[in-house]
N, C-alpha and C positions, 0 to 999 in steps of 0.2 A: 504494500500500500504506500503511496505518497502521497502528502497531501500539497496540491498548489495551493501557496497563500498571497491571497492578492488585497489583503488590509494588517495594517496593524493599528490595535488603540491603547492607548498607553490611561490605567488611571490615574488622575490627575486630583488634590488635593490639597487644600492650602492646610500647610503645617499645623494651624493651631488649632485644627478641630480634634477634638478628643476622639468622636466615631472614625476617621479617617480610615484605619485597615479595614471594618468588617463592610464599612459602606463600599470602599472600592468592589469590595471581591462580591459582595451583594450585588453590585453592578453589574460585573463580570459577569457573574452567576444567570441573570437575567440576559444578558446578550448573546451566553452561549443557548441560552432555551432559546431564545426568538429565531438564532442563527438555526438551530437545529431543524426549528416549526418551518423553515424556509426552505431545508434543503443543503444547508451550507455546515460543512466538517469546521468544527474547533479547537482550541488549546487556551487552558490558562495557565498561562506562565506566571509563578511568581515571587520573581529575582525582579523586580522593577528598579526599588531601591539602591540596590548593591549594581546594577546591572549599569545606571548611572550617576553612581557617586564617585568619580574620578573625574580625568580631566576630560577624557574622551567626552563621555556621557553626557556632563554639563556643557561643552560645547556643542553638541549634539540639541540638547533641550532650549540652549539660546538661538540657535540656528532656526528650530522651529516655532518659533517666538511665545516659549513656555515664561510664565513670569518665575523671577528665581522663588520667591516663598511658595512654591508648589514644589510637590516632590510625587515622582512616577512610581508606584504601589504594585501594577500588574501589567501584562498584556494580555491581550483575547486576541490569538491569532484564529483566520478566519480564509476557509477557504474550498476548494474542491477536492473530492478526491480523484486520482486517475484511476479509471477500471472500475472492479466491482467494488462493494463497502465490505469489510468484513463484517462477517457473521457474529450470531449471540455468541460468547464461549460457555458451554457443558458446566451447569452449576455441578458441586460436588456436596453428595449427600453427607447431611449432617452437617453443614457448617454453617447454618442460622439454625435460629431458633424462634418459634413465635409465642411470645406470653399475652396469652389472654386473661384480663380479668376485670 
């Protein structure tokens, strides 16, 4: 399987919100469902942080004219795949368990 990706979204966050990680990936979360409801293969990457906190990264982020008190949390890459999708994989018995009560 390969998947062509033809988007990247970086979440995006001004520093002093206290919700900042769970809302990012809340986000994420939601973009890979919608992407899914469409027809479109996903990934959430999340190295956002570390992936631009150098110099690379930060020149990167001013290039795309990110204000500097925001800081990138995740990616949702987003794309096709080539050929067929893979299949369900073979759950293996006994490894959930359901409580009822």
């Amino acid at each position: 399987m390969f998947l062509y990706c033809f988007l990247l979204f970086v979440g995006l966050y001004l520093i002093a919100l206290a919700a900042a990680i769970p809302d990012t990936f809340c986000c994420a979360e939601n973009m890979v469902l919608m992407a899914t409801e469409l027809g479109i293969s996903s990934c959430i990457v999340a190295r956002g942080e570390e992936t631009f906190d150098n110099e690379i990264g930060a020149a990167m982020l001013q290039e795309w004219g990110v204000p500097e008190n925001y800081i990138a949390r995740c990616f949702v890459l987003l794309g096709y795949v080539s050929g067929e999708y893979p299949g369900e994989k073979p759950r293996k018995m006994g490894r959930s368990k359901i409580v009822e009560g």
